[in-house]
C-alpha positions in Angstrom: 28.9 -7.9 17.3 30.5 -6.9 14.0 33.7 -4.9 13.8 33.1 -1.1 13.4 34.6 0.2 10.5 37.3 2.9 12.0 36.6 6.5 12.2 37.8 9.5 11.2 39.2 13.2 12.8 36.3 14.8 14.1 33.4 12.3 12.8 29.9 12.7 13.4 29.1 8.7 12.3 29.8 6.8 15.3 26.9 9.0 17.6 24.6 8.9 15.4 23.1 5.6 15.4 23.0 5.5 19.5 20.8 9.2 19.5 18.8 7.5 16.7 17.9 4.4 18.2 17.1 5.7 21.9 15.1 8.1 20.2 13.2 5.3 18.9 13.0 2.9 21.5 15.7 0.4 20.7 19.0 -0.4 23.0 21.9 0.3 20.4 23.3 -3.1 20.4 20.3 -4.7 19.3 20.3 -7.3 16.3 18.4 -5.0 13.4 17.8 -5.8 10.0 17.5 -2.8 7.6 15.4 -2.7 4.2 18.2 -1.3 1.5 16.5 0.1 -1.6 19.6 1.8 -2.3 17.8 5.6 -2.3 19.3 8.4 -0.3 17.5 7.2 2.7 18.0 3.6 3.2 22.0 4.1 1.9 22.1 6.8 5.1 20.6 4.5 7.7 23.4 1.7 6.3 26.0 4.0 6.4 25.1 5.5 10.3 24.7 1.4 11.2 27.8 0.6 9.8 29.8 3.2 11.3 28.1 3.2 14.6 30.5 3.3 17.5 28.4 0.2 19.4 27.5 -1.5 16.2 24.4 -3.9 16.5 24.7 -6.9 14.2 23.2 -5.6 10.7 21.6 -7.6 8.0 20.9 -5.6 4.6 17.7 -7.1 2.7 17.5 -5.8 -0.6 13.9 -6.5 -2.5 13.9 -6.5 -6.6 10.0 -6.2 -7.4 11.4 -6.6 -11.1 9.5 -3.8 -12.6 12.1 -1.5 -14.3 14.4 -4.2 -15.9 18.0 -3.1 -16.5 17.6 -0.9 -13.5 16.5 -3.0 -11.0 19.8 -5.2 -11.5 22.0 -2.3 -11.4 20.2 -1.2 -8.0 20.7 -4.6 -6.5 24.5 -4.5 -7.8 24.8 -1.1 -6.0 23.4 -2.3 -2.4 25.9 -5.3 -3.2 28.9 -3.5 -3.5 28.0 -0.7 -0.6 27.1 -3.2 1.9 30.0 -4.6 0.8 32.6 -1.7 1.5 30.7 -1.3 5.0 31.2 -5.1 5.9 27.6 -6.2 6.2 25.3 -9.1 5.0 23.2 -8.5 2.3 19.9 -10.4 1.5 18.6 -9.9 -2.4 15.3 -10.8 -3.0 13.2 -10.8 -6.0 9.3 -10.7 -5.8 7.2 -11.1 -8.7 4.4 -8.2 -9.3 1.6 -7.8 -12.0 3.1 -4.4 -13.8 -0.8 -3.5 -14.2 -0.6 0.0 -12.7 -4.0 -0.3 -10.8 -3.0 -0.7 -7.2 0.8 -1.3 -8.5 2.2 0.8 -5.1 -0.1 -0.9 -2.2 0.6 -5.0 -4.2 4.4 -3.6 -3.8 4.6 -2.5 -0.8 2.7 -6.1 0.8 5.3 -7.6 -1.6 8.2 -6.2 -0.4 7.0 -6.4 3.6 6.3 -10.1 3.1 9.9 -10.9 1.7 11.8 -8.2 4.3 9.3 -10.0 7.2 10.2 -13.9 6.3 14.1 -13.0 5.7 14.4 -11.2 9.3 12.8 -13.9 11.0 14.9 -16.4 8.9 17.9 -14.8 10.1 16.7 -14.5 13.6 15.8 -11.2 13.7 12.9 -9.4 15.3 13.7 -5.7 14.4 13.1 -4.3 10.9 14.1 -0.8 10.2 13.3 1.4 7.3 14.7 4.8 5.8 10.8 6.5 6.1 11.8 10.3 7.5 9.3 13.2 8.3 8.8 14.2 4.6 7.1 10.8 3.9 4.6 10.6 6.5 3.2 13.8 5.7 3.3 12.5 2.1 1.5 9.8 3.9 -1.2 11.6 5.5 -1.8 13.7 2.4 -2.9 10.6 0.3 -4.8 9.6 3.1 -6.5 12.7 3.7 -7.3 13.2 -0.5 -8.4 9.5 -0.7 -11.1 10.5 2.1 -10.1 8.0 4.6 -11.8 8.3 8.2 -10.0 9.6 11.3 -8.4 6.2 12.0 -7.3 5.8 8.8 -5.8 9.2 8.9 -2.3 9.3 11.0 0.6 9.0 8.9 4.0 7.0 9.2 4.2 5.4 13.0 7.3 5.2 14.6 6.8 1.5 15.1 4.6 -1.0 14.6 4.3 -5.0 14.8 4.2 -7.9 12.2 2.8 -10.7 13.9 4.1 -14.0 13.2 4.0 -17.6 13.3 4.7 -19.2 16.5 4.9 -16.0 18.5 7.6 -14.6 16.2 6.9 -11.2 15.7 9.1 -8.6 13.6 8.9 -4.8 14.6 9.0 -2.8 12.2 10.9 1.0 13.5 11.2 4.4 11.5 14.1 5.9 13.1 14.8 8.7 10.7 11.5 10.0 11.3 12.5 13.0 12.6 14.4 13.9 9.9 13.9 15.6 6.7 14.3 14.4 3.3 16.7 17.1 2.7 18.6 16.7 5.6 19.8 13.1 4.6 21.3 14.0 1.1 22.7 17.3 2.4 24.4 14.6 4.7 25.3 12.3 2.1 26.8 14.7 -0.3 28.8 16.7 2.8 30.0 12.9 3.5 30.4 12.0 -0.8 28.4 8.9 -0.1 26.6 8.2 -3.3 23.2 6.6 -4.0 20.7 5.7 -6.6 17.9 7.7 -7.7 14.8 5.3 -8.5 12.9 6.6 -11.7 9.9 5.5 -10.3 9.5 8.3 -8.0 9.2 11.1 -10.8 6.1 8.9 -13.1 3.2 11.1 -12.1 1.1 8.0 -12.7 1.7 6.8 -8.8 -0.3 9.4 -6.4 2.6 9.8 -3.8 4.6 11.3 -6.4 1.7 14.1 -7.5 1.7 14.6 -4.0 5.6 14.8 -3.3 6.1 17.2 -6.5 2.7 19.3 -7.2 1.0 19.4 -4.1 3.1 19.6 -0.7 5.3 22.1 -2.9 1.9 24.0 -4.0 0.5 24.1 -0.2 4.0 25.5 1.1 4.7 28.1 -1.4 0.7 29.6 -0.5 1.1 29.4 2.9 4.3 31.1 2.8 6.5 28.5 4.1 4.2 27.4 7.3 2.2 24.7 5.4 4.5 22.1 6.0 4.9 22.8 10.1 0.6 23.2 10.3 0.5 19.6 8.6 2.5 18.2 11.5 1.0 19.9 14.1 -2.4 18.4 12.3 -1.0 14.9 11.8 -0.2 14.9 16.2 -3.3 16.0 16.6 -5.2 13.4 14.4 -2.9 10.5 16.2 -3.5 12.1 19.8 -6.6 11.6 19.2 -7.3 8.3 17.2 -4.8 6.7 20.3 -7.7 8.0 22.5 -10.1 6.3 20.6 -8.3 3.1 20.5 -8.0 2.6 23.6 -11.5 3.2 24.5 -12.3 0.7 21.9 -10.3 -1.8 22.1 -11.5 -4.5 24.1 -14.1 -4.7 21.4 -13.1 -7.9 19.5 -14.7 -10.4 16.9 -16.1 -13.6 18.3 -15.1 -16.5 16.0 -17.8 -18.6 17.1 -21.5 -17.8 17.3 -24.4 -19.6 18.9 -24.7 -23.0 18.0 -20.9 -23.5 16.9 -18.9 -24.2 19.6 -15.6 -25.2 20.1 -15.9 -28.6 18.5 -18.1 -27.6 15.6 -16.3 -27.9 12.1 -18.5 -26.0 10.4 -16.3 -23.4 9.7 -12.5 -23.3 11.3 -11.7 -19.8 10.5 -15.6 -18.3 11.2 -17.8 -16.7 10.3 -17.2 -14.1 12.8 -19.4 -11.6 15.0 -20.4 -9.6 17.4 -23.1 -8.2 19.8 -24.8 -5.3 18.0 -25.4 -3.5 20.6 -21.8 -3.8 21.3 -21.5 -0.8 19.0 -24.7 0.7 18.4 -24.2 1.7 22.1 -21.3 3.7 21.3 -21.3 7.5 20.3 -21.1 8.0 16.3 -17.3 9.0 16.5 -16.6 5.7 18.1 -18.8 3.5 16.6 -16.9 4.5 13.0 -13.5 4.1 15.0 -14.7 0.7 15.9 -16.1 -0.3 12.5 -12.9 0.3 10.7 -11.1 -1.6 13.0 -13.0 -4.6 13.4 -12.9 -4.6 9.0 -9.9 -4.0 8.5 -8.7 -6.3 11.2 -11.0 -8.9 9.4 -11.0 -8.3 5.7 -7.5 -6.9 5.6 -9.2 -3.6 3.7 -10.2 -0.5 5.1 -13.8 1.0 4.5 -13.9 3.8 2.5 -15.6 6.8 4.4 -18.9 6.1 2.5 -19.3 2.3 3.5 -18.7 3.3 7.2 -21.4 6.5 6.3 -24.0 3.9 5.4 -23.5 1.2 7.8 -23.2 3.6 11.0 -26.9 5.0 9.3 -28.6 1.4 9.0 -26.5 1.0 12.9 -29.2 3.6 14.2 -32.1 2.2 12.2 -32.1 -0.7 14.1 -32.8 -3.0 11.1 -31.1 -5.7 8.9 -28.7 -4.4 6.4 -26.1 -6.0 4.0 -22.8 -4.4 3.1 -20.6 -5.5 0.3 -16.2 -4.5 1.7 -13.4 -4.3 0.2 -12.6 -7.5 -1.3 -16.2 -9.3 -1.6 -16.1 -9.6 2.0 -19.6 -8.9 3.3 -21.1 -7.4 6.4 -24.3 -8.5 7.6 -26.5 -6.4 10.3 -28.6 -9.0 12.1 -31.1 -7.4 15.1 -28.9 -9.3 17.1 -25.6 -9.5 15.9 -22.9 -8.0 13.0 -21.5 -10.7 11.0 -18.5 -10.8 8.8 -18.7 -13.2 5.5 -15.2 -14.4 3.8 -15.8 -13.8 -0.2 -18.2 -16.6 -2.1 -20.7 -17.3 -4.3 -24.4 -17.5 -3.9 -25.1 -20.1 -1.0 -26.0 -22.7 -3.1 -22.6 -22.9 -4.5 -20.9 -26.6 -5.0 -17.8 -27.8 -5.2 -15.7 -25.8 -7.5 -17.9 -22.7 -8.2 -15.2 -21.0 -6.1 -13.1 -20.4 -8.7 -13.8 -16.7 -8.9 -12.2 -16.4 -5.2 -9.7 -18.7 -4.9 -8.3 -21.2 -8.5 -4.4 -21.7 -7.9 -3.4 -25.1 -6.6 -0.2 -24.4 -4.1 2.4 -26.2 -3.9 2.8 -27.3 0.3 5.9 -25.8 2.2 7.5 -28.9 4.6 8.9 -27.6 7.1 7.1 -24.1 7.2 4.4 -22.2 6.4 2.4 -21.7 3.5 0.3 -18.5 3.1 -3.5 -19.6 1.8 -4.9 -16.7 -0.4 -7.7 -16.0 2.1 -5.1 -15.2 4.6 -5.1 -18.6 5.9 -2.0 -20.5 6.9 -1.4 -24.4 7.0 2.1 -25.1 8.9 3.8 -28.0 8.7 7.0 -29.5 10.9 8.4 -33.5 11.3 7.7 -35.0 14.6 9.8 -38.3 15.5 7.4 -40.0 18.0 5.8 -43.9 17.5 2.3 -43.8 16.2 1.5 -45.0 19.3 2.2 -42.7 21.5 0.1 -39.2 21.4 -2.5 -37.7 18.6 -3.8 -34.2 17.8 -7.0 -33.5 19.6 -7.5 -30.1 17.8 -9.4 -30.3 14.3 -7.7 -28.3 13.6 -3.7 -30.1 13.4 -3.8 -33.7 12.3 -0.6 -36.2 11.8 0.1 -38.1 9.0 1.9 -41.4 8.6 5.2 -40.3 6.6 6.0 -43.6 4.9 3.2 -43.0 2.6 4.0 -39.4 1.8 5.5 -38.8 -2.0 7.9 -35.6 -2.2 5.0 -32.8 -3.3 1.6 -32.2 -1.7 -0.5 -29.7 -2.8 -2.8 -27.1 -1.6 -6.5 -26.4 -3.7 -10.4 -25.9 -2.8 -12.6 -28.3 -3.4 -13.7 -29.0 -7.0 -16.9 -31.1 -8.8 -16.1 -34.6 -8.6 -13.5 -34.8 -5.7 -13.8 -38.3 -3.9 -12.5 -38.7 -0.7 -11.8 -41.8 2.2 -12.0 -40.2 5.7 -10.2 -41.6 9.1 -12.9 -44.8 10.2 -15.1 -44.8 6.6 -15.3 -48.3 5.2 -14.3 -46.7 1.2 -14.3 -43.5 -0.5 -17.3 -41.3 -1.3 -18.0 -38.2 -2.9 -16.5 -35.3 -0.7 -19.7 -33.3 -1.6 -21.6 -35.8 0.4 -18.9 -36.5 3.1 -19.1 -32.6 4.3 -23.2 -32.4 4.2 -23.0 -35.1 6.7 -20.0 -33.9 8.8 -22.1 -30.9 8.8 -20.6 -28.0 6.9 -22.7 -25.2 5.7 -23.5 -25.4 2.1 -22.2 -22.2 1.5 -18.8 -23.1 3.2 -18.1 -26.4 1.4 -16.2 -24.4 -1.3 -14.1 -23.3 1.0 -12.4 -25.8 3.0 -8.9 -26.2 1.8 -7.8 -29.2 1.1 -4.5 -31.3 1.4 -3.2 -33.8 -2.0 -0.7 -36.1 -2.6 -1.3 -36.6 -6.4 -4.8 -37.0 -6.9 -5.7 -37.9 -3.4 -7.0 -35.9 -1.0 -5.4 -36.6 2.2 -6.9 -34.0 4.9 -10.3 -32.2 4.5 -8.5 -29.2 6.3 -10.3 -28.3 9.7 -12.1 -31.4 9.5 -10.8 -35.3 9.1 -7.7 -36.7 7.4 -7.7 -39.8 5.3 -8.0 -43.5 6.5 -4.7 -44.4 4.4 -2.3 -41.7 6.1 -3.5 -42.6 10.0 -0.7 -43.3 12.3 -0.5 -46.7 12.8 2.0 -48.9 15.5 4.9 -48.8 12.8 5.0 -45.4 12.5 8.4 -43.8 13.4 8.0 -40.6 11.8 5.1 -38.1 11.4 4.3 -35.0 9.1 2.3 -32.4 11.6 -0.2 -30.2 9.5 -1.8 -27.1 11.4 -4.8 -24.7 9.9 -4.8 -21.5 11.2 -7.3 -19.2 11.4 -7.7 -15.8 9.2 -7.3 -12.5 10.7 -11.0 -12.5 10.5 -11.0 -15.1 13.7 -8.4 -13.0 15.4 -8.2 -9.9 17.2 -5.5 -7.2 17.3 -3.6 -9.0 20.0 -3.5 -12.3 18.8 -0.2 -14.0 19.1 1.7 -16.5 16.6 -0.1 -15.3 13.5 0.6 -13.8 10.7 -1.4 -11.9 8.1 0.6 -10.2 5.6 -1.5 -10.5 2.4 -5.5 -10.0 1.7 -7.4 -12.6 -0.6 -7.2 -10.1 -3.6 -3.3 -10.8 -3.1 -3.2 -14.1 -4.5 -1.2 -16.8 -3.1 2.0 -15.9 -1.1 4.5 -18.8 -0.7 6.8 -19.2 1.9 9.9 -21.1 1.0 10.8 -24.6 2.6 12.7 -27.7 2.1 11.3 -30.4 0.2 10.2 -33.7 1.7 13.3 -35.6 3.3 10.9 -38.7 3.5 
């Protein structure tokens, strides 16, 4: 454990942490990493780590989403200098962000999780704590409640929640100044002299937390007379007593990755499609059926339903006939009379090679060593395994090993395009790929989507399906590079362990860093 910085006559600081963390959960002395923006809230949390009388090991991660220039370098200086004077590790991290305003604060916020998330880990560190307080998560539920989100959708800021990760790593991610409010902290601060900055950001009335934060919680309180803001957290208990009860009546209702005719061996599609029993939920009462629905799509499709969509699919649910529903994202629900299917974003089935450009058209460079985030929320993993090629081979179509003698410094990550030729393990030459996944016997309308693996121009692993003849392991083989696809959230369900989903396919690609090829 780090050295605690030395207190003062009569100082509050060195209790406050413990209180704060058995409030939430946590044993004091717990490895934590904390997400510094340098506002009021995040500078307080530092400050009551720092000066904690059992102080944990801290790690500061500060995230530059490089939208306000100037500014952002002189927030990043600031965390620098205060972590600092408090003798902790600090992290900066820049993202890069379309500065389009449309859906600026939700791309953010993925952003920043995804950097905070990988840096933790990095560090080994399974506990992420953030400066949300009371006043935000009714903020929260407020812009829940005006978007029109459905009651599951509706409970603000959780205590704590999990980021599941790769190889059973998973980060938790606590709030343990919920029970505070937003005044309380810089009433704190200023007592104490402790500066902070003040993000401009949060006054442009263009994002809607910040019409909410100024116009309308201050609106609501001053016509109530002052009780608004105590009948919103009453409401928000309420909403989560109740959405917990419907989770747990629910939640043994999962997503089957495989339906009939696809079983374990089948290629035909490694990450779905994905379904279930329609009776499964038809059976349920209307409450739970929604419950269920917006679950099982946004555990899918990474996007909630808007209270419409689940409106019209719980209707067509009760009809007892086929329906088709377009979700967030150009996923697509289809109601069978048997089953409920979930579709990954394509083109018209009759799609070739290529004609996916609309959903997916970056080539990525691969991560050795790591993980590399697909922008359909699959993940390709890679590590070096020193065993002869003689000795031991993937059985799972999933993971394949390639000789590494043959291997150049970059592979790359793309979809499969017009033209691509490729030479599988045991062919006697190359063929067209088109014609090589019609025999192994890939759906036409999942062709487009089968990531594939280059070095240079060649393709060396039909992802999910067959490497290439050249890269086999062969009896000379000392060293080997271990690829492994894995599966969407779509083929997962909410307990899943060693994945990790932190984007959606209208993210674009998310990149983890690696080191490069040591040959």
């Amino acid at each position: 454990m780090s050295s605690p910085l030395p207190p003062q006559p009569s100082d509050p600081w060195p209790q406050r942490w413990a209180g704060l963390a058995r409030a939430a959960g946590l044993r004091p002395t717990e490895p934590v990493a904390i997400a510094l923006s340098g506002g009021a809230d995040s500078i307080f949390l530092l400050h009551v780590l720092a000066r904690a009388q059992e102080r944990p090991r801290v790690l500061a991660i500060h995230v530059d989403h490089g939208l306000r220039g100037e500014s952002s370098r002189e927030d990043a200086a600031f965390c620098v200098r205060t972590a600092a004077r408090l003798q902790v590790p600090i992290a900066c991290l820049q993202v890069e962000l379309d500065p389009d305003p449309k859906g600026l604060e939700e791309r953010a916020r993925k952003a920043r999780y995804q950097a905070l998330a990988k840096e933790a880990r990095d560090n080994g560190i399974n506990l992420l704590l953030t400066g949300h307080h009371e006043d935000d998560a009714l903020e929260t539920l407020l812009q829940r409640w005006t978007r029109g989100s459905d009651l599951a959708g509706m409970p603000g800021l959780k205590r704590r929640y999990r980021i599941s990760g790769p190889k059973g790593q998973d980060l938790t991610v606590i709030r343990p100044l919920l029970p505070l409010r937003r005044e309380e902290v810089r009433q704190i601060l200023l007592q104490a002299q402790i500066e902070w900055r003040e993000d401009a950001s949060n006054q442009d009335q263009i994002f809607t937390r910040n019409r909410i934060r100024e116009g309308l919680l201050p609106a609501l309180n001053e016509a109530s007379e002052g009780v608004a803001l105590e009948g919103l957290r009453a409401f928000a208990s309420a909403v989560e007593s109740l959405e917990g009860e419907f989770a747990t009546s629910t939640a043994n209702i999962t997503w089957s990755s495989r339906g009939e005719g696809l079983g374990p061996g089948d290629p035909t599609n490694p990450s779905g499609p994905c379904r279930i029993e329609r009776t499964r939920i038809s059976s349920l009462p209307t409450p739970l059926q929604r419950r269920t629905l917006w679950r099982l799509i946004q555990e899918g499709s990474g996007g909630a339903p808007p209270r419409t969509l689940l409106d019209a699919i719980t209707k067509d649910l009760s009809s007892d006939l086929p329906g088709k529903h377009t979700l967030p994202g150009g996923w697509t629900l289809e109601l069978g009379r048997k089953d409920l299917v979930l579709l990954q974003p394509a083109l018209d089935a009759g799609a070739e090679p290529g004609a996916n450009e609309a959903v997916w058209r970056e080539t990525i460079p691969l991560v050795f060593d790591g993980i590399t985030n697909l922008p359909d929320g699959r993940q390709i993993t890679t590590c070096w395994v020193d065993t002869p090629g003689d000795q031991g081979h993937p059985v799972d179509e999933d993971q394949v090993e390639l000789d590494s003698r043959f291997l150049p410094e970059v592979l790359t990550i793309r979809l499969p395009q017009a033209g691509d030729k490729f030479h599988a393990l045991g062919a006697p030459g190359q063929r067209k790929l088109s014609r090589f996944l019609a025999d192994a016997g890939i759906a036409r309308e999942q062709r487009s989507q089968i990531p594939l693996v280059l070095a240079g121009e060649e393709i060396i692993w039909v992802a999910g399906v067959r490497p290439s003849d050249r890269h086999r392991l062969r009896g000379a083989t000392l060293r080997r590079l271990r690829l492994t696809l894995e599966p969407s959230a779509l083929a997962r369900g909410p307990h899943s362990e060693g994945r990790q989903r932190l984007g959606t396919p209208a993210d674009g690609p998310q990149i983890g860093l690696g080191s490069t090829n040591p040959g």
